[in-house]
N, C-alpha and C positions, 0 to 999 in steps of 0.2 A: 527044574530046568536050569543049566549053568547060562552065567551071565555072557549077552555076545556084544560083538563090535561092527563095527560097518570099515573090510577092507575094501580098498581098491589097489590094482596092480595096472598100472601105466606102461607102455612104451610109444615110442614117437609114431606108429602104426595102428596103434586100437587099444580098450583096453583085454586087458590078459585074463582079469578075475577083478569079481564084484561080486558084493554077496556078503553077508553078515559071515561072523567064524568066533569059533569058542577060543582058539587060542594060537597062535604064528611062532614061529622061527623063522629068523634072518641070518643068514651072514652079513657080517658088520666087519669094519675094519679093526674093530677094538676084540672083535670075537663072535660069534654066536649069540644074538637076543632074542630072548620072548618076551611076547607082549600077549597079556590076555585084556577081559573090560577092565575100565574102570584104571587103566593104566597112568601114571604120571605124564604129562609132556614131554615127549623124548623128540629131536633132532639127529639122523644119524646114516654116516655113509655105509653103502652096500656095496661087497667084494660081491665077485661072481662066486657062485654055489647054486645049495639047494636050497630053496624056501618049501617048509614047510605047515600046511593049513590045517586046524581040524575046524569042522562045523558043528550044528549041537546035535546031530545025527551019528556022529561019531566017524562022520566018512572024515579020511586023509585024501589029502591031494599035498603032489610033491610039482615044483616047477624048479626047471633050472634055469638061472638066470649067468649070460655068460658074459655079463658086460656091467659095470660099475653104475649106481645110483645113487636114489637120498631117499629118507624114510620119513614122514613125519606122524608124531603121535599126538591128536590132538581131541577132549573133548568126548571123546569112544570112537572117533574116526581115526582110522589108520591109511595114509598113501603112501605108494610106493612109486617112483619117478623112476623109470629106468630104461639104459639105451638100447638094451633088447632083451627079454624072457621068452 
């Protein structure tokens, strides 16, 4: 079984996604990151794109987010703040 994390996906409405995931992609300002478990502490701003989720079931789920945020990687929890997805 690969190792998971606890995302959550914010906006000032509800949230978007909750839910453990094997591994994320973000659009970032600096580029494209992945975060899988067991990740470093990371801090880091969100352009609009596509975020991309897998779970340990192997399903994808794609969100577009069309409004700028912030990321934070903390501990195997991951949020994502953002003004709308």
């Amino acid at each position: 079984m690969e190792k998971q994390f606890h995302l959550d996906i914010l906006n000032a409405q509800e949230a978007v996604y909750s839910g453990d995931a094997v591994s994320l992609i973000v659009p970032a300002q600096s580029g494209y990151l992945g975060v899988l478990a067991n990740h470093a502490p990371l801090a880091a701003k969100i352009i609009p794109g596509k975020i991309t989720i897998r779970d340990s079931s192997g399903n994808i789920r794609r969100i577009i987010i069309k409004s700028k945020g912030i990321m934070e990687v903390f501990f195997n929890k991951v949020t994502l703040l953002m003004d709308n997805a």
